[in-house]
C-alpha positions as CSV (number, residue, x, y, z in Angstrom):
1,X,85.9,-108.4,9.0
2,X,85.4,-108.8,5.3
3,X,87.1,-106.5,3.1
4,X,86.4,-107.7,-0.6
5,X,87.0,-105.2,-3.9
6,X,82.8,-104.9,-4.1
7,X,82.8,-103.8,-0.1
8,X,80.6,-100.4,0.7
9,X,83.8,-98.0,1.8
10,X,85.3,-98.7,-1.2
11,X,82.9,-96.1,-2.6
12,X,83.7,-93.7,-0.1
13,X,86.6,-91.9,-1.7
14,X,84.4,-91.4,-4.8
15,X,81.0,-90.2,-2.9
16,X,83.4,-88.0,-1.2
17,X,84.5,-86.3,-4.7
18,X,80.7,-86.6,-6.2
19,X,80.0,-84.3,-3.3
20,X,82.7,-81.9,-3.4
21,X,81.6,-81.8,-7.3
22,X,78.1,-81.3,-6.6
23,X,79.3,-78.2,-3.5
24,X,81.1,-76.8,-6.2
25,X,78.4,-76.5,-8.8
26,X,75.6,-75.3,-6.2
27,X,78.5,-72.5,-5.0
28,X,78.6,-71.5,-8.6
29,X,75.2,-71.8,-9.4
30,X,74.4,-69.6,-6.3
31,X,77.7,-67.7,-7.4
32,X,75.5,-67.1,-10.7
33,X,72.5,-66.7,-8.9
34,X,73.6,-63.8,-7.1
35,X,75.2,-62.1,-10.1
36,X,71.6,-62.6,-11.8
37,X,70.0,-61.2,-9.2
38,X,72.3,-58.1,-8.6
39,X,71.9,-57.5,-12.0
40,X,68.1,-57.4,-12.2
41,X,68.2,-55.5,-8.6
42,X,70.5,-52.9,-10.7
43,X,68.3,-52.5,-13.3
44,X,65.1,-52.3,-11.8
45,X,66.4,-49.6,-9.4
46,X,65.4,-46.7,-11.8
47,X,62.0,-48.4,-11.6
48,X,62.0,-48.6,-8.0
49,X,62.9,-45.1,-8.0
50,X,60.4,-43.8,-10.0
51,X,57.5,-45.4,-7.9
52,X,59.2,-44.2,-4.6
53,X,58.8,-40.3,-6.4
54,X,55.5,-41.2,-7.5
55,X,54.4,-42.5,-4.3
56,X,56.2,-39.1,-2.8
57,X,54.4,-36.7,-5.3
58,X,50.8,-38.8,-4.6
59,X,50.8,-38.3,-1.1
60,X,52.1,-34.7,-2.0
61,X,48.7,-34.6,-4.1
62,X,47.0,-36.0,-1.6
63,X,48.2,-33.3,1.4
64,X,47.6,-30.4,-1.4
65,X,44.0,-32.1,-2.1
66,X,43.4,-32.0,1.5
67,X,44.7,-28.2,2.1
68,X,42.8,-27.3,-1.3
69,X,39.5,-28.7,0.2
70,X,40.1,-26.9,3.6
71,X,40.9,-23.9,2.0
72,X,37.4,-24.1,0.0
73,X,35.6,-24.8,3.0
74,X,37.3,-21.9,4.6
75,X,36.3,-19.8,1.7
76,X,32.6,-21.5,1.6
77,X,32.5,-20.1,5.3
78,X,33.9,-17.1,5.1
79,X,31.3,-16.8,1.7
80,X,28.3,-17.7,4.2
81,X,29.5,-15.1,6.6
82,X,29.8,-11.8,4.3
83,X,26.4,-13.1,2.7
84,X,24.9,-12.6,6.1
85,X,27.0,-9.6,6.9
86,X,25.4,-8.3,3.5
87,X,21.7,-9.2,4.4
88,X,22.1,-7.5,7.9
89,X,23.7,-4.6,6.2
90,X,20.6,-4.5,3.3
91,X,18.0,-4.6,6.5
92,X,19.5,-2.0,8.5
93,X,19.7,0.0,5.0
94,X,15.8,-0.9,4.7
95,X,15.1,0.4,8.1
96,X,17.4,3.4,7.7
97,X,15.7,3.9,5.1
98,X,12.1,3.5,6.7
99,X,13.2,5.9,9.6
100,X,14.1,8.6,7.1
101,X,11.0,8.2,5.7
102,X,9.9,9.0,8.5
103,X,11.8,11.7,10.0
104,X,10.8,13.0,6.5
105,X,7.1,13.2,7.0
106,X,7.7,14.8,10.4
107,X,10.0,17.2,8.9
108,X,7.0,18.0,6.6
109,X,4.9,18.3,9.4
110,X,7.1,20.3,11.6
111,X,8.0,22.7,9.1
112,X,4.0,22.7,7.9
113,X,3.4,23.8,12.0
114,X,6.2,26.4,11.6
115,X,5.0,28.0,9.2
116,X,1.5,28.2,10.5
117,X,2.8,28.9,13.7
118,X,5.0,32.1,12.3
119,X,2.0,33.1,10.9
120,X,0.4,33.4,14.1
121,X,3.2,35.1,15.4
122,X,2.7,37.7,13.0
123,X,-0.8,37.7,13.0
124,X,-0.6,38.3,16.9
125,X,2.1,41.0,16.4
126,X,0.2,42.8,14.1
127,X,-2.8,42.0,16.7
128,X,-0.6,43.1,19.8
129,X,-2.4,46.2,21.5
130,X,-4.8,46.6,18.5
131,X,-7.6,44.7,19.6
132,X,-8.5,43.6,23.1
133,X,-9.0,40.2,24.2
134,X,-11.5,38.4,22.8
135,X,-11.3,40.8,19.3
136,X,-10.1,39.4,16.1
137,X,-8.6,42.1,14.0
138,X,-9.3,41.5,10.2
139,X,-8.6,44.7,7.6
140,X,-7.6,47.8,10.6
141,X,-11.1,46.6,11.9
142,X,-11.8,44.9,15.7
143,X,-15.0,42.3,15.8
144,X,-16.0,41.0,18.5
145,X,-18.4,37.7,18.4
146,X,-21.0,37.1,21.3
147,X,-20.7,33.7,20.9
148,X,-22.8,32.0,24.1
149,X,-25.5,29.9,24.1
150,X,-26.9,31.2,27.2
151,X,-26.3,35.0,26.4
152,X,-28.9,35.9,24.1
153,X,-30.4,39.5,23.4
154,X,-32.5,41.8,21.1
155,X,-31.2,43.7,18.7
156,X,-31.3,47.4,20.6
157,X,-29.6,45.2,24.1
158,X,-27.3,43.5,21.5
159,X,-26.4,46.6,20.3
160,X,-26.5,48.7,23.5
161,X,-23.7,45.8,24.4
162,X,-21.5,46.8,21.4
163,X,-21.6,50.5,22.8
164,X,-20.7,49.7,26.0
165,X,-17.6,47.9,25.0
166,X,-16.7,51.2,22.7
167,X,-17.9,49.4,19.6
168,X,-21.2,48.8,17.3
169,X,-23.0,46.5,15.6
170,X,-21.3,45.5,12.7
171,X,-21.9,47.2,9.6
172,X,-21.4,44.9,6.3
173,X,-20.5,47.1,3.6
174,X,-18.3,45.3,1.5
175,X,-17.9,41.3,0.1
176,X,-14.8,40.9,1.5
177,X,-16.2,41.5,4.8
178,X,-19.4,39.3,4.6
179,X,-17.6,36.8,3.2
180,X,-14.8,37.1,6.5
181,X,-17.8,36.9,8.8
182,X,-19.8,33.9,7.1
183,X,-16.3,32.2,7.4
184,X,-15.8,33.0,11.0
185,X,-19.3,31.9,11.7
186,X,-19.1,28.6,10.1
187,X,-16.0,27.9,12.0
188,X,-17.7,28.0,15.2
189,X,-21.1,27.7,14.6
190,X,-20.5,24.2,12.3
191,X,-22.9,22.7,14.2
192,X,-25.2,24.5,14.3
193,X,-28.8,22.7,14.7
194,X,-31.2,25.1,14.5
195,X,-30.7,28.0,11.8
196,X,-32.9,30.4,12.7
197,X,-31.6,30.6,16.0
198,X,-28.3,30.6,14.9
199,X,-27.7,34.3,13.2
200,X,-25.9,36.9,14.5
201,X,-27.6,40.4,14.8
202,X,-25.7,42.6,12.7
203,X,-25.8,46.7,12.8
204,X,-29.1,47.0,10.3
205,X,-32.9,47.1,10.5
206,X,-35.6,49.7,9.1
207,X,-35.3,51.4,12.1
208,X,-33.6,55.1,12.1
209,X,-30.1,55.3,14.4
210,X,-32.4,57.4,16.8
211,X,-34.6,54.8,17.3
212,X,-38.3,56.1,15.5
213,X,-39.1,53.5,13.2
214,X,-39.0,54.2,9.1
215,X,-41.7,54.8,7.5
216,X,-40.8,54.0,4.2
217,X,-39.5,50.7,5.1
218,X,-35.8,51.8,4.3
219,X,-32.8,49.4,5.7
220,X,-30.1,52.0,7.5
221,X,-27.3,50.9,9.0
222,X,-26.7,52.1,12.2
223,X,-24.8,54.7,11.5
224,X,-26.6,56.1,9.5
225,X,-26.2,55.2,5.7
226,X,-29.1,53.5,3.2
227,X,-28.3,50.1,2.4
228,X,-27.0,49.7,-0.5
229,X,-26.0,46.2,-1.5
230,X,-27.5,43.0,0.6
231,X,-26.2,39.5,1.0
232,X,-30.0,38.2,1.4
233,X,-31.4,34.7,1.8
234,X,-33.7,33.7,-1.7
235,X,-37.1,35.5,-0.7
236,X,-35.9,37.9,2.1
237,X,-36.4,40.2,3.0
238,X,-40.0,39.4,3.3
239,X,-41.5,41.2,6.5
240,X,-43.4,38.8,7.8
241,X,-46.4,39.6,10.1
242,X,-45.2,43.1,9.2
243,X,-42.9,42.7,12.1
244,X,-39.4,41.9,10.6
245,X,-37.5,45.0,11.4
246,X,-34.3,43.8,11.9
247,X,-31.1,42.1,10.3
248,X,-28.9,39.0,10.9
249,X,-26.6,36.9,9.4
250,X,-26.4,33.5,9.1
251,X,-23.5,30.9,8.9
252,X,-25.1,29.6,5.5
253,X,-22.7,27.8,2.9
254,X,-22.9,30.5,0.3
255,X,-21.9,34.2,2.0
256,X,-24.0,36.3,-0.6
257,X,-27.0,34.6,1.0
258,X,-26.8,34.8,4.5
259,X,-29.3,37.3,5.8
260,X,-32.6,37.1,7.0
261,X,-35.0,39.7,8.6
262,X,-36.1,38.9,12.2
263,X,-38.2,40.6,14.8
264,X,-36.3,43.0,16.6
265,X,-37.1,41.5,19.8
266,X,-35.7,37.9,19.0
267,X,-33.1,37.1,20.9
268,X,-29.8,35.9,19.4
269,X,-26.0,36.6,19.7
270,X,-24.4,39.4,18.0
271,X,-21.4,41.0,16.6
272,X,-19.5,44.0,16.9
273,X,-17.1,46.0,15.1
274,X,-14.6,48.9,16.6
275,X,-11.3,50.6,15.6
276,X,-7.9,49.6,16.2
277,X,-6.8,50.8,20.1
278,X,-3.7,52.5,18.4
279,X,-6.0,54.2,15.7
280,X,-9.0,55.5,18.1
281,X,-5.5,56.4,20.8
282,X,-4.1,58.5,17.9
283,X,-7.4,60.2,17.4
């Protein structure tokens, strides 16, 4: 085999130092490398730091953000809720207030009947064994009103009725007691249809209480005293035919002209007047 001074493994020996060489300076260049490199790592680690906290405190944000919204929606709920709470309260307020109202105008009313009906009470006290049933008692005075449609009389049966009940025909001597009578008669005569059928034979006429006739045309009550005052319908008297002898009243909207003169023999209802039971008992 040739081995001449140019032959390839004569180069060995210095390939084999070139490359130990060239290990050498890639060891220290990584050698340097790795210094660099731990250097920067050291001072970027603040850096590094400081995003790892920031990072921490944003998801920190994030979880508060997301307990702050669930929190407002709680409190938007619970808003919602006592806003209803309060418009349920305001209605039931309305209506309490609506049922006072009413219980109000019933209390009006109520106490409106009591008193009306104490009044009763105490006019039916007062009444209690005065007058008999069927008898109003008005002033110490008893009236009795023949009232039926289908009981009709003259005046003398009208007033024979009046006698046999222990009273009389009704003597009107006073305002106060036509205008009580023209009061009770509109109350239950109101209505009326036909007004001359309507009166009420009351304890007058031109005849004397013994029964002869007048012949001066003089009204007498019945027991015995001259007219003196008349509550007379406009133009009555007025005797006509000459065979008016005879009073009644009327249930006419003015009192002080409510009589008329009638034949005797007419027939119509009637009143009668008589004293107390206690009064005529302690006679």
């Amino acid at each position: 085999m040739f081995r001449g001074k140019g032959s390839p493994r004569s180069y060995y020996p210095l390939l084999t130092v070139g490359l130990g060489v060239l290990n050498a300076i890639l060891l220290v260049a990584t050698i340097i490398l790795s210094v660099n490199c731990y250097k920067g790592s050291e001072k970027n680690l603040p850096l590094h730091q400081n995003m790892t906290q920031v990072n921490r405190e944003l998801k920190q944000l994030q979880t508060n953000n997301s307990d702050v919204i669930h929190e407002k929606e709680t409190i938007h709920r619970k808003l919602d809720e006592v806003l209803m709470d309060h418009q349920q309260i305001r209605l039931k307020v309305e209506q309490l207030r609506s049922q006072n109202d009413i219980l109000q105008v019933r209390k009006d009313h109520l106490l409106d009947e009591k008193k009306h009906l104490l009044s009763s009470m105490s006019t039916l006290e007062g009444n209690c064994g005065l007058c008999l049933p069927g008898r109003d008692l008005q002033k110490s005075t008893c009236y009795y009103f023949a009232t039926s449609d289908d009981l009709l009389k003259s005046w003398k049966s009208s007033r024979d009725d009046c006698i046999s009940r222990g009273a009389e025909l009704v003597v009107i001597d006073s305002r106060e007691k036509q205008l009580y009578i023209t009061e009770t008669l509109l109350a239950i005569n109101f209505n009326l249809r036909n007004l001359y059928h309507g009166g009420f034979y009351i304890g007058l006429s031109e005849e004397c209480t013994r029964g002869t006739w007048s012949s001066q045309g003089t009204w007498t009550w019945v027991h015995g005293a001259k007219l003196l005052e008349g509550y007379w319908m406009d133009g009555e008297p007025n005797d006509a035919d000459g065979g008016e002898d005879c009073a009644a009243t009327y249930p006419t909207r003015n009192p002080q002209k409510a009589w008329n003169d009638i034949p005797c023999s007419h027939r119509l209802k009637w009143i009668c007047e008589m004293a107390p039971q206690r009064a005529r008992v302690s006679i």
